[in-house]
PyMOL Python script that loads the backbone (N, CA, C, O; Angstrom):
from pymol import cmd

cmd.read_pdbstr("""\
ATOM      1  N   UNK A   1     -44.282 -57.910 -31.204  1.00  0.00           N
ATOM      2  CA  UNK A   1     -42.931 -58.458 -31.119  1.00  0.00           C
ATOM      3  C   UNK A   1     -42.734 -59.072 -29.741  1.00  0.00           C
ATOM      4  O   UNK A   1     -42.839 -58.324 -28.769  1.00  0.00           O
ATOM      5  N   UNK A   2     -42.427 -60.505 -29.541  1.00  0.00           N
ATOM      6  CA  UNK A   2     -42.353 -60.830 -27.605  1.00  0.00           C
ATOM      7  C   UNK A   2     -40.969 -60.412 -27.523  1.00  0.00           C
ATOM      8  O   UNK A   2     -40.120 -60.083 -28.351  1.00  0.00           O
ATOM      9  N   UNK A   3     -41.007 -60.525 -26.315  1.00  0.00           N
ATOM     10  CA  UNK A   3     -39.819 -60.010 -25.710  1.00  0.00           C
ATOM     11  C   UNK A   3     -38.499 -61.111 -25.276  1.00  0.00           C
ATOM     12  O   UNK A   3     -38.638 -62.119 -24.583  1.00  0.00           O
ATOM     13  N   UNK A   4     -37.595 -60.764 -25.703  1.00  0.00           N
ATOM     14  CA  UNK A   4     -36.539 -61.850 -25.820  1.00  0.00           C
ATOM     15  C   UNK A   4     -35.553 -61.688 -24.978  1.00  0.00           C
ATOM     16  O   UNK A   4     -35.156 -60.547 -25.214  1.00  0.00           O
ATOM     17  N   UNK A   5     -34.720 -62.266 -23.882  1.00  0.00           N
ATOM     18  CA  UNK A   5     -33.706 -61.971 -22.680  1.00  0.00           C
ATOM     19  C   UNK A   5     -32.532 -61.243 -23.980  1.00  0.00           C
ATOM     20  O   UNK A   5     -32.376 -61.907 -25.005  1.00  0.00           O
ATOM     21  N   UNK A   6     -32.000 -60.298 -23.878  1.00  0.00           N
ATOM     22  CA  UNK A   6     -30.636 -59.788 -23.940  1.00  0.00           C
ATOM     23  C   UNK A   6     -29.132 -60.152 -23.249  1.00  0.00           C
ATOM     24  O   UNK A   6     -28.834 -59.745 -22.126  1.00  0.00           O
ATOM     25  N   UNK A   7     -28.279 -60.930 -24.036  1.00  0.00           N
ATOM     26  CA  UNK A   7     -27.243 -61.251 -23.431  1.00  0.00           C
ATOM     27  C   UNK A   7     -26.299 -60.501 -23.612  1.00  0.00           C
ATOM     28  O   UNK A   7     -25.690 -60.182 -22.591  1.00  0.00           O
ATOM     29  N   UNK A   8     -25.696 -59.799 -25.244  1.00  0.00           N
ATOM     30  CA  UNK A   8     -25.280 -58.950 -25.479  1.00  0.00           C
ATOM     31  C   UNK A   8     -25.142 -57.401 -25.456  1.00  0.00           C
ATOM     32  O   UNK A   8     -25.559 -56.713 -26.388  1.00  0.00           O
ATOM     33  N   UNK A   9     -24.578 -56.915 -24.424  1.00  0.00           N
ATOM     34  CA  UNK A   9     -24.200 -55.271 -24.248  1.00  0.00           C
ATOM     35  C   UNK A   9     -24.825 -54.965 -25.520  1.00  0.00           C
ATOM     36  O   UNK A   9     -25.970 -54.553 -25.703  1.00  0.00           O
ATOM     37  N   UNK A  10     -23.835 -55.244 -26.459  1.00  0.00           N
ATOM     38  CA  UNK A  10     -24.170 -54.172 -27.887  1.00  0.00           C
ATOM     39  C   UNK A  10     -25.561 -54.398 -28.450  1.00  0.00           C
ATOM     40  O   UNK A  10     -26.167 -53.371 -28.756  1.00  0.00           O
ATOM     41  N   UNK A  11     -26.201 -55.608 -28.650  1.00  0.00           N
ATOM     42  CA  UNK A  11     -27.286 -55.749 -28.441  1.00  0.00           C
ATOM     43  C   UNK A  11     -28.088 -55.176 -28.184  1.00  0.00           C
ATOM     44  O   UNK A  11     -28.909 -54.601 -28.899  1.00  0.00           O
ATOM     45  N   UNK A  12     -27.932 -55.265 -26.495  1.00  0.00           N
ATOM     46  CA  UNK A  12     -29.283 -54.115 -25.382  1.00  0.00           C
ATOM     47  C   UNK A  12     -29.484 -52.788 -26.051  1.00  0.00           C
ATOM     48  O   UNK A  12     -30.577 -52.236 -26.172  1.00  0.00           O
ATOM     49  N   UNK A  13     -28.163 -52.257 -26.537  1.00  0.00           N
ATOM     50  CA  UNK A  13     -27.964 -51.289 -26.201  1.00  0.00           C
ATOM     51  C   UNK A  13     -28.840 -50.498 -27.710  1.00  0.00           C
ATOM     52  O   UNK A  13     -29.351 -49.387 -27.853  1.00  0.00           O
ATOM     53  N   UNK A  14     -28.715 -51.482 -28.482  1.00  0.00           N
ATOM     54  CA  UNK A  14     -29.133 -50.700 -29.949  1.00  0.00           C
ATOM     55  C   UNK A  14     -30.804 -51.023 -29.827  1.00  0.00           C
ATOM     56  O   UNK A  14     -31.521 -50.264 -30.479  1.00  0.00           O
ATOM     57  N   UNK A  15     -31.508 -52.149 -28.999  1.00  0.00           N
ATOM     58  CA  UNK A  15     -32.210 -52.258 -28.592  1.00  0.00           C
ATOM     59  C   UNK A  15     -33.101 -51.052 -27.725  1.00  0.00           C
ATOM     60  O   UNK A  15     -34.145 -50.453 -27.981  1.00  0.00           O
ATOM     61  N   UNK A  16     -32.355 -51.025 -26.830  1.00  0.00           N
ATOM     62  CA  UNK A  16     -32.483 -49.365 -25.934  1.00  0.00           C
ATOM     63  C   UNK A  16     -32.608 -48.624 -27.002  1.00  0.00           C
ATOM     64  O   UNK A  16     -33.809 -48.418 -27.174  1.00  0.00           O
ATOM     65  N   UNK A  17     -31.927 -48.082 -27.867  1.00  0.00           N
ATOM     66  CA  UNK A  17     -31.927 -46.875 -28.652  1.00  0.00           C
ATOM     67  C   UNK A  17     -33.042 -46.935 -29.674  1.00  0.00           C
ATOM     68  O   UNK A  17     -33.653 -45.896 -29.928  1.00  0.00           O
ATOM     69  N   UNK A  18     -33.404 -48.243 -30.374  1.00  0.00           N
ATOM     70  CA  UNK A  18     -34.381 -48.339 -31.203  1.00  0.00           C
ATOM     71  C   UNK A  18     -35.669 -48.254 -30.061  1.00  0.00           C
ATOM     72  O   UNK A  18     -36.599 -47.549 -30.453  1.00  0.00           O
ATOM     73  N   UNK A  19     -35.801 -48.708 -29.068  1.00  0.00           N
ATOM     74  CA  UNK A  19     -37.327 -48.399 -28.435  1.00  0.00           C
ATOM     75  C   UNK A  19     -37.547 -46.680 -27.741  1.00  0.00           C
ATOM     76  O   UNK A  19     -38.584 -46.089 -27.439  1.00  0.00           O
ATOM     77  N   UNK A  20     -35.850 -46.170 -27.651  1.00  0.00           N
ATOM     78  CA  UNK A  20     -35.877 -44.634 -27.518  1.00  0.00           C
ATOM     79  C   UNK A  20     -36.642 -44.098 -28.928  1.00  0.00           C
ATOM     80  O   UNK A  20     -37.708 -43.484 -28.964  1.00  0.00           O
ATOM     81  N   UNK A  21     -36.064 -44.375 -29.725  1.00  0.00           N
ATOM     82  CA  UNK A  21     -36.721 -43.928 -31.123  1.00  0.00           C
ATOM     83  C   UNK A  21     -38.004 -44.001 -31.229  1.00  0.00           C
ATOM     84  O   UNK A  21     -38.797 -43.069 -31.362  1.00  0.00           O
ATOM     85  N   UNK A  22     -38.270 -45.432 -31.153  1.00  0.00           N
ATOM     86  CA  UNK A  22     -40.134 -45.335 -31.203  1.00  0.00           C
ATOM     87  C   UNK A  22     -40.703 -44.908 -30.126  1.00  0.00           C
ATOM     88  O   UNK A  22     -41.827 -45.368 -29.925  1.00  0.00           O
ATOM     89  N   UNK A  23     -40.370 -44.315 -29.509  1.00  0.00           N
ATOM     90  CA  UNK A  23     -41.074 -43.641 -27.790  1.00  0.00           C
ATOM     91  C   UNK A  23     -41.586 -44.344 -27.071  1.00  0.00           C
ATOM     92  O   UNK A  23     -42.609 -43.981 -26.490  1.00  0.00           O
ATOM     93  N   UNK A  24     -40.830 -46.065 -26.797  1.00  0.00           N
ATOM     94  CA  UNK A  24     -41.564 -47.456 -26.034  1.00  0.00           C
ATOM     95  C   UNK A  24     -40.661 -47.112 -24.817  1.00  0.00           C
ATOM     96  O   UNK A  24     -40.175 -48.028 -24.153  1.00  0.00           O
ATOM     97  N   UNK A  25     -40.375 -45.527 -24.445  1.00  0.00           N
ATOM     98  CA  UNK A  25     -39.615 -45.702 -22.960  1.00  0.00           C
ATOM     99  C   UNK A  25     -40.205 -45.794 -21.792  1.00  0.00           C
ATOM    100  O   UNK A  25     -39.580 -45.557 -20.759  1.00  0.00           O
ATOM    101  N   UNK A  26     -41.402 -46.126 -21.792  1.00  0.00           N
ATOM    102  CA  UNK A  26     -41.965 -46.181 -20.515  1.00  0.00           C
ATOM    103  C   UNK A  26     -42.913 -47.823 -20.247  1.00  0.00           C
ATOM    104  O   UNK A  26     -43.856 -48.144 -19.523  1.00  0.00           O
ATOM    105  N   UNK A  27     -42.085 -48.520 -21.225  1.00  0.00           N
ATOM    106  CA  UNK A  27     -42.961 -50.287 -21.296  1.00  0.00           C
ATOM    107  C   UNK A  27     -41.704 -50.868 -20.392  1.00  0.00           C
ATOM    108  O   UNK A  27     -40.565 -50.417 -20.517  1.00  0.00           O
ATOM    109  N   UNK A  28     -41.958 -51.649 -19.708  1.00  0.00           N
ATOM    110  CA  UNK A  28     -40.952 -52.963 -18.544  1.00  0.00           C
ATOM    111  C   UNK A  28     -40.101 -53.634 -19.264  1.00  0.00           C
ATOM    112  O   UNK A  28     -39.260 -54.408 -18.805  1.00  0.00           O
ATOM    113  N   UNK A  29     -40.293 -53.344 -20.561  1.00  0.00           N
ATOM    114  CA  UNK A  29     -38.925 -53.988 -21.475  1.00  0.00           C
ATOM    115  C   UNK A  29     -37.589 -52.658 -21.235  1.00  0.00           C
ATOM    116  O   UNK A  29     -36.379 -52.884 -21.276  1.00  0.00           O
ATOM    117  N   UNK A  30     -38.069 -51.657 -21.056  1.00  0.00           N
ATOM    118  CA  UNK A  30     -36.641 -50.719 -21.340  1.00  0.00           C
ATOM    119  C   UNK A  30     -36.499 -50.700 -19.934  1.00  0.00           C
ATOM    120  O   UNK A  30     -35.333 -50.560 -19.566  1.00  0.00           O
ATOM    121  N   UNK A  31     -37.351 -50.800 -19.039  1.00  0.00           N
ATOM    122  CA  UNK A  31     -36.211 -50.934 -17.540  1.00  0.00           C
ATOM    123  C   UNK A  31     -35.986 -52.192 -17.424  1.00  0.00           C
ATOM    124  O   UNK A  31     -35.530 -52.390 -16.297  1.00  0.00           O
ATOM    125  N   UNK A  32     -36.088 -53.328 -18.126  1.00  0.00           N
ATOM    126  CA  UNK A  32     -35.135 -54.328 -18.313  1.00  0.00           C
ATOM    127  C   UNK A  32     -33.840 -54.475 -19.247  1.00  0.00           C
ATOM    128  O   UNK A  32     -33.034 -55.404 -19.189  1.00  0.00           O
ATOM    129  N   UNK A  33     -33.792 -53.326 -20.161  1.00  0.00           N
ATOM    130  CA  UNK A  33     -32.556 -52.964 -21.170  1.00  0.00           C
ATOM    131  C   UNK A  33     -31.466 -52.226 -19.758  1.00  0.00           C
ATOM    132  O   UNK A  33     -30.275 -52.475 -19.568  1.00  0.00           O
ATOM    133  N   UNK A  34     -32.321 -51.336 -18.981  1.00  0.00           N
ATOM    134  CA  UNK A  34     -31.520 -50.115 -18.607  1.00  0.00           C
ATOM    135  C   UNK A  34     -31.119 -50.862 -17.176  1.00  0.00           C
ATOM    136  O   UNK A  34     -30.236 -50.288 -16.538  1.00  0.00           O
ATOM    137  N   UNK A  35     -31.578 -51.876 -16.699  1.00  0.00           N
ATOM    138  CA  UNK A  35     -30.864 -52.803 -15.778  1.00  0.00           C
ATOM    139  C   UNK A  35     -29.835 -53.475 -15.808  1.00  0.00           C
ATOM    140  O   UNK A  35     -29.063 -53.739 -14.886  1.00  0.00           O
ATOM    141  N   UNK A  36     -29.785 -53.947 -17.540  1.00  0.00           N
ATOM    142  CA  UNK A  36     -29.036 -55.252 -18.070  1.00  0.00           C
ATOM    143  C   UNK A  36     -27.687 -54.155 -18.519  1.00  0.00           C
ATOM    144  O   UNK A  36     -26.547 -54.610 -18.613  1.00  0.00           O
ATOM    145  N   UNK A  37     -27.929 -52.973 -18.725  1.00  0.00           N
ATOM    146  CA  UNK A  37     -27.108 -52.475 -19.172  1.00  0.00           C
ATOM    147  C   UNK A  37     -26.038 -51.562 -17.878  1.00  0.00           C
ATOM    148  O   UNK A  37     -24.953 -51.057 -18.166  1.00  0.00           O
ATOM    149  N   UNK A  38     -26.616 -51.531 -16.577  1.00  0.00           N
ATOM    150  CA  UNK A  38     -26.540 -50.908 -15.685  1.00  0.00           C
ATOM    151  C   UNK A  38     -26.473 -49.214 -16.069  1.00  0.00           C
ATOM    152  O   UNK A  38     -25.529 -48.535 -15.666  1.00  0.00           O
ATOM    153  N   UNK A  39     -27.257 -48.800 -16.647  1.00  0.00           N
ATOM    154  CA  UNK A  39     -27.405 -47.438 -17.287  1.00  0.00           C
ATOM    155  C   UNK A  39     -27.855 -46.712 -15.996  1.00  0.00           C
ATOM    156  O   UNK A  39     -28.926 -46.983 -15.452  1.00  0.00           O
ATOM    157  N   UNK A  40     -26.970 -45.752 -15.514  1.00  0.00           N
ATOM    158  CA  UNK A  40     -27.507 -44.479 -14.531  1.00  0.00           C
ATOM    159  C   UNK A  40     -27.802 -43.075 -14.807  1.00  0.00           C
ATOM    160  O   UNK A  40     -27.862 -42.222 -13.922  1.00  0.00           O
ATOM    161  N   UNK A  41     -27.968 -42.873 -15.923  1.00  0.00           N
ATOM    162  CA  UNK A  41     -27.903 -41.474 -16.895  1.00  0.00           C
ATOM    163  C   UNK A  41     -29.631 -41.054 -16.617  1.00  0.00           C
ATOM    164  O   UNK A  41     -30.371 -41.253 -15.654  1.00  0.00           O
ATOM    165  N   UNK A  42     -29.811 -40.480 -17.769  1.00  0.00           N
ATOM    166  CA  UNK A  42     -31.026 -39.417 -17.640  1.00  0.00           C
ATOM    167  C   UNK A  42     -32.034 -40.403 -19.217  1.00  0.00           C
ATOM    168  O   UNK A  42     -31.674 -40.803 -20.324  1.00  0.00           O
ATOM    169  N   UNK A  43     -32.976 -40.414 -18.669  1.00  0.00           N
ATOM    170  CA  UNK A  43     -33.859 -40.858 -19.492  1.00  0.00           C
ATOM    171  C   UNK A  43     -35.227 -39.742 -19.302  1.00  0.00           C
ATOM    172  O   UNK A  43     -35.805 -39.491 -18.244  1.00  0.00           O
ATOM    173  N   UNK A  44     -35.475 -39.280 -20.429  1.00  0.00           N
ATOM    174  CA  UNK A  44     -36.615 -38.182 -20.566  1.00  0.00           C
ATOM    175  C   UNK A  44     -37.686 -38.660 -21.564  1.00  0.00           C
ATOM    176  O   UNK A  44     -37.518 -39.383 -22.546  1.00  0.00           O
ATOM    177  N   UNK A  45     -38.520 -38.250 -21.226  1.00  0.00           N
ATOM    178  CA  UNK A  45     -39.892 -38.451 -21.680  1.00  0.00           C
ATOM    179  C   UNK A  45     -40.760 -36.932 -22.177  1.00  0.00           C
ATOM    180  O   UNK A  45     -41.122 -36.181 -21.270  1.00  0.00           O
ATOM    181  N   UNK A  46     -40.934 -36.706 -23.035  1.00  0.00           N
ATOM    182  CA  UNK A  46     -42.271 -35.156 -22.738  1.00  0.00           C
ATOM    183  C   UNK A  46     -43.594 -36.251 -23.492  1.00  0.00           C
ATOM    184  O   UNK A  46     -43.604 -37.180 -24.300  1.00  0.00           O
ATOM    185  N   UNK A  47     -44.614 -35.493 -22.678  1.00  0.00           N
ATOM    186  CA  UNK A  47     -46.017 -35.992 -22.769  1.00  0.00           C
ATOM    187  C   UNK A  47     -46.794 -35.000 -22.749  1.00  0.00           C
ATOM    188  O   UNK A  47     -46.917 -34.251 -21.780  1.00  0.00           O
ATOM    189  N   UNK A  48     -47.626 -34.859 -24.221  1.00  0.00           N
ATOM    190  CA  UNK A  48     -48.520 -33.472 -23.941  1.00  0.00           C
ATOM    191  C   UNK A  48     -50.269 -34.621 -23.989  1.00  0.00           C
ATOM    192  O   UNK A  48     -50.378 -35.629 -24.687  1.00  0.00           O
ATOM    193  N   UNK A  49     -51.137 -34.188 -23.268  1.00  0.00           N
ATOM    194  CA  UNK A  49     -52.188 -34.537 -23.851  1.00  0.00           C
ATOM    195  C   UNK A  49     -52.137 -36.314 -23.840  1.00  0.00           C
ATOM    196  O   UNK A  49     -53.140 -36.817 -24.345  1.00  0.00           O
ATOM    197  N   UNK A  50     -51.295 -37.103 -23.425  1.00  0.00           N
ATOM    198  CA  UNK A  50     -51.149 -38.452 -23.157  1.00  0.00           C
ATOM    199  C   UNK A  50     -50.592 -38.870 -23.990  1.00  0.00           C
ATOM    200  O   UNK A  50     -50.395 -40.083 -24.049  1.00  0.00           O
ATOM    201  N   UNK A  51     -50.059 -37.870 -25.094  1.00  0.00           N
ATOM    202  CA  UNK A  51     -49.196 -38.715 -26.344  1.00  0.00           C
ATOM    203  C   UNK A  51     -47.629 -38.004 -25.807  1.00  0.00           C
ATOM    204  O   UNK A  51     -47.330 -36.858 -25.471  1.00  0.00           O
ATOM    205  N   UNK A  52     -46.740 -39.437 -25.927  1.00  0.00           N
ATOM    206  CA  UNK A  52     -45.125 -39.015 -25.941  1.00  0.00           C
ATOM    207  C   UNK A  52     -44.963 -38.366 -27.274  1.00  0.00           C
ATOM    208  O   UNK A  52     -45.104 -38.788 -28.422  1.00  0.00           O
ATOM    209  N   UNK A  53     -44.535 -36.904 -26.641  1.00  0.00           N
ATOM    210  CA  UNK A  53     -44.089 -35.960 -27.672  1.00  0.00           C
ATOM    211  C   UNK A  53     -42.392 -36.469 -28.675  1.00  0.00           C
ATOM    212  O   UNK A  53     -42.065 -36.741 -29.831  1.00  0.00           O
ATOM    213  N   UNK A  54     -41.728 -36.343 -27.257  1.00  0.00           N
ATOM    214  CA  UNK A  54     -40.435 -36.707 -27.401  1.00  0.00           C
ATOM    215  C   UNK A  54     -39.430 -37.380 -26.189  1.00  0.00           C
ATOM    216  O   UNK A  54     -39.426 -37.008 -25.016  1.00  0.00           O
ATOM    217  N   UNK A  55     -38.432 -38.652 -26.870  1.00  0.00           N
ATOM    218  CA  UNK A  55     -37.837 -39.031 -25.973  1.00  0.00           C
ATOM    219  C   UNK A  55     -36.575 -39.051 -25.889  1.00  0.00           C
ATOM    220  O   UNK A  55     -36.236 -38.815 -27.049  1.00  0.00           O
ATOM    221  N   UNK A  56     -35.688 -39.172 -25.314  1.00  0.00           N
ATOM    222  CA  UNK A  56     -34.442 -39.091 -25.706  1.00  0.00           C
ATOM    223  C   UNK A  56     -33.223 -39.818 -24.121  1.00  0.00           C
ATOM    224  O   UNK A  56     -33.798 -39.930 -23.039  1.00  0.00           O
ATOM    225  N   UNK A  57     -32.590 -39.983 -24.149  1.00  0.00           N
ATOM    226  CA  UNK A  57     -31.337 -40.497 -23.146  1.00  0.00           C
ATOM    227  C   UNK A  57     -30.169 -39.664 -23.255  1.00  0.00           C
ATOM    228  O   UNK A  57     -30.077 -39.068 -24.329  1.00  0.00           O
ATOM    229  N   UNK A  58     -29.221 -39.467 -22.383  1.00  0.00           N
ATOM    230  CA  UNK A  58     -27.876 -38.905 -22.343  1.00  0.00           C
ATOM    231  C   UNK A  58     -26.764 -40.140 -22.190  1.00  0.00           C
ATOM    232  O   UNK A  58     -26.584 -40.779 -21.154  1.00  0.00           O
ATOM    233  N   UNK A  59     -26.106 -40.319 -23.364  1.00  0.00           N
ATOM    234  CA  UNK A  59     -25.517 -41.654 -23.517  1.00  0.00           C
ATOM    235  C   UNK A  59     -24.089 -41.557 -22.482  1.00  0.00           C
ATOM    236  O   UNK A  59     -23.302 -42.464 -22.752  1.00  0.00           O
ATOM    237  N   UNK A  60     -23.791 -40.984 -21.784  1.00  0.00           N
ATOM    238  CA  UNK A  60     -22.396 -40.402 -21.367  1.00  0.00           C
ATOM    239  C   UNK A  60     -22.863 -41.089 -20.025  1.00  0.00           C
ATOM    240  O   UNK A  60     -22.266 -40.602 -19.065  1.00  0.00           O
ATOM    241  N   UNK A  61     -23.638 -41.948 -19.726  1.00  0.00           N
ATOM    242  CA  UNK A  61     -23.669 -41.952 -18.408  1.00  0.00           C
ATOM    243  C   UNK A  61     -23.484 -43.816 -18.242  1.00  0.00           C
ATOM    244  O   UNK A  61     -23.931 -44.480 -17.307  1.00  0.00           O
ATOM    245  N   UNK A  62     -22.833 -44.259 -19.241  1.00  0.00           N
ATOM    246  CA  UNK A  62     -23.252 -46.040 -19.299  1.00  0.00           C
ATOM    247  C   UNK A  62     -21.588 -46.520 -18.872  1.00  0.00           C
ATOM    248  O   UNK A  62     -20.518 -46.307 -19.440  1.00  0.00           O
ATOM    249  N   UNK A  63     -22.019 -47.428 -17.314  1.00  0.00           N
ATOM    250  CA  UNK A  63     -20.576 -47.805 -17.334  1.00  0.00           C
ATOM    251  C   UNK A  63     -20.242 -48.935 -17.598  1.00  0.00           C
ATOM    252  O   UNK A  63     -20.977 -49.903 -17.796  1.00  0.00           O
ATOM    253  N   UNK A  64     -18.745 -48.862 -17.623  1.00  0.00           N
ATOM    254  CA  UNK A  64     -17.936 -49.693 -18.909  1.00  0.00           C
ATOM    255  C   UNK A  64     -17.828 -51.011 -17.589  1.00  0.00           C
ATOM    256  O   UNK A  64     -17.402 -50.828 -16.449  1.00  0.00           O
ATOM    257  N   UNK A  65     -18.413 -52.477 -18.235  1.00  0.00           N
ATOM    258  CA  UNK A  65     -18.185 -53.933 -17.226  1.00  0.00           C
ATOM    259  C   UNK A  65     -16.392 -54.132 -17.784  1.00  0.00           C
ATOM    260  O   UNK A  65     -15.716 -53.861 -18.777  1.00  0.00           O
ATOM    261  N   UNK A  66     -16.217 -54.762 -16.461  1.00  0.00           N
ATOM    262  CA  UNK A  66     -14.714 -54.977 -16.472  1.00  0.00           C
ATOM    263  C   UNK A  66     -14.273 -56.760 -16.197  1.00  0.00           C
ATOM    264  O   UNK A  66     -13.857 -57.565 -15.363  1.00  0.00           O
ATOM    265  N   UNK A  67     -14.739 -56.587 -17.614  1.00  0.00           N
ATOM    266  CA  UNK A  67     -14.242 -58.071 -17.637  1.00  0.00           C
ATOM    267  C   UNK A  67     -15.706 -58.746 -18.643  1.00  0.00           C
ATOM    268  O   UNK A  67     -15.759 -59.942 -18.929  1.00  0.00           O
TER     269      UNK A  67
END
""", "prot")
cmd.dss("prot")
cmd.show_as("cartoon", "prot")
cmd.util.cbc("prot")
cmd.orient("prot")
């Protein structure tokens, strides 16, 4: 899949959550979601053996653009 600029918040954001899902949190596309989105929260990773076990984000931490 190439990688396409994100203009839309809601967009990024379901974007972000679908590459949380497939465990793509550690490719230069999601710290380009989590830039665009200015996300300061917690992003976790577990890795046993070199395979991502599980990933997940704490959504409470995304702030709201004003304007």
């Amino acid at each position: 899949m190439s990688e396409v600029a994100v203009r839309d918040p809601e967009q990024a954001f379901v974007e972000l959550r679908r590459k949380v899902r497939n465990a793509e949190v550690l490719s230069a596309a999601v710290e380009r979601l989590l830039r665009e989105l200015r996300f300061s929260g917690k992003l976790s990773v577990v890795v046993q053996n070199g395979h991502v076990l599980k990933s997940g984000y704490e959504e409470g931490y995304f702030r709201k653009s004003s304007g």
